[in-house]
C-alpha angles and dihedrals in degrees: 000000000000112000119259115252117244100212120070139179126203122197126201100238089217084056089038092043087057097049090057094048096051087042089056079056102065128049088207129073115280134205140192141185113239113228128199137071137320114218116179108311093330116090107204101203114202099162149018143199135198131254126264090223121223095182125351133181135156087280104033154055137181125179122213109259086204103062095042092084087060090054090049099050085050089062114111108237114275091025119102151179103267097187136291129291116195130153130251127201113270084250091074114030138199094318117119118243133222088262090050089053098046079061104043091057089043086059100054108062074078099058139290112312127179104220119199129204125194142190144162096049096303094310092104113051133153133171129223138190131182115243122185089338094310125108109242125188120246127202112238131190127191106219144147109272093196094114089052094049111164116259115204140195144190108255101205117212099137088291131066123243141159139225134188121218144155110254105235092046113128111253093236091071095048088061101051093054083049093057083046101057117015100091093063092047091057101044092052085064104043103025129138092031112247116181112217112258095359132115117217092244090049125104118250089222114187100316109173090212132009118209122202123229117251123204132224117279112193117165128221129216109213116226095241102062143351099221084122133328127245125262123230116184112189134153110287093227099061113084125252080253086062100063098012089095091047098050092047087053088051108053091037093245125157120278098244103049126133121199130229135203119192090274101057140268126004103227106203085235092071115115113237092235088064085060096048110142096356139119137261125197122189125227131142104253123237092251085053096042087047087044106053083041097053085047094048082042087060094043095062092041087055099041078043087053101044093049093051087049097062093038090062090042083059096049087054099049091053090043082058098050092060101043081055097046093053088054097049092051093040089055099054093044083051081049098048097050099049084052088061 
């Protein structure tokens, strides 16, 4: 009986059904990165996003180094980057290359990842981690993470910040991901160090106290699921139009989305310190819905059109042909007549 593998990795199927649907849409290879928590040997994946490609063909895929750290920092605290995900051609399966396992190992002098490759439109699938340099094959399994719906609370220091779990997690290992990554949470809301009310030529003086200057933090709920929503820190003086562009390219939304609190619409004048600690939900709004139909809509009348067009041209020219051919032969029989 082979022995049981003691890394798994468990993907949520909403997040799974999405990557194959994006995948039917490409004809080349496709990668995410797989988004959710690490507990012990076992990478619960609730989310992905795709990559921001760097070089992609039918046979492969490369993410931008330089834009990874941007995905990271809008990671809500106790969340992580399990490992990739992309797809490789049915001729090749779900076995990893020696590209895929350059990467893997490249990957692992940060930490321990769980890395997935897929094929045959999702049918083939198999999971892969890096051990003392070897890579070793993981069991994965595509289910729905409902029942292990992530839990979060405000971590007072004096500031606020949240963190996802699962609720019957040890506290001992909530711990640990918060030494991990709570640095990183904190900087994204207070770096680079601004003082209230203060230039950066101006004197300190004898000030009895100096506050730093926090950002605005608003978090974003993704369309594809509502397991947690994404976490955004900028400067509170920039408007919602300022960042709106960046947020959409991140999360791999559509272009024309608008974005909604509780309380409405979220117009791109507002100023980021109004949005301070709220939250954003995505959804293509009615005016861009109308638009882009309207637009599809003149697309057809004019293909229509222009196919009629050349339907009718076509007519004509037959219609031609025949007019020219009845004279022709009206004027030889005229010529045959007057010979005899």
């Amino acid at each position: 009986m082979p022995k049981r593998s003691r890394f798994r990795l468990i993907i949520d199927s909403t997040a799974f059904n999405y990557v194959v649907k994006r995948s039917k849409e490409t004809k080349t290879e496709i990668g995410f990165y797989m988004i959710g928590i690490m507990r012990g040997n076992t990478g619960y994946v609730y989310d992905v996003v795709e990559f921001p490609y760097l070089d992609r063909s039918p046979v492969f895929v490369s993410s931008d180094p330089s834009k990874l750290g941007r995905i990271l920092t809008a990671l809500p605290l106790g969340l992580r980057i399990i490992g990739t995900l992309h797809k490789h051609p049915e001729s090749l399966g779900p076995e990893y290359s020696s590209i895929d396992e350059s990467t893997y190992r490249n990957w692992s002098s940060a930490g321990f990842f769980i890395h997935a490759i897929f094929s045959d439109n999702g049918g083939k699938i198999a999971a892969y981690a890096v051990i003392d340099d070897k890579i070793k094959k993981a069991s994965v399994k595509i289910m729905d993470l409902s029942d292990k719906r992530l839990h979060s609370a405000l971590i007072r220091i004096p500031l606020e910040l949240r963190i996802f779990y699962q609720p019957n997690e040890k506290t001992l290992d909530l711990l640990n991901r918060m030494e991990r990554s709570i640095l990183v949470s904190v900087a994204k809301r207070i770096l680079p160090l601004k003082i209230d009310n203060k230039s950066l030529e101006e004197e300190i003086g004898e000030e009895g106290s100096i506050r730093i200057k926090n950002k605005a933090v608003i978090y974003v709920f993704p369309e594809r699921h509502n397991y947690f929503p994404y976490e955004f820190s900028y400067p509170t003086d920039l408007s919602f139009g300022d960042v709106k562009r960046e947020i959409i390219n991140l999360l791999g939304l559509n272009e024309n989305t608008e974005f909604f609190t509780e309380n409405g619409l979220v117009h791109e004048s507002i100023k980021l310190s109004e949005l301070n600690g709220k939250i954003l939900y995505p959804a293509r709004s009615i005016e861009k819905l109308i638009e882009e139909i309207v637009k599809q809509e003149v697309k057809k009348q004019v293909l229509k059109l222009s196919m009629d067009i050349n339907t009718e041209i076509i007519d004509l020219e037959k219609k031609v042909h025949e007019l020219v051919k009845k004279e022709v032969e009206k004027f030889f029989r005229k010529m045959k007549r007057s010979e005899e």
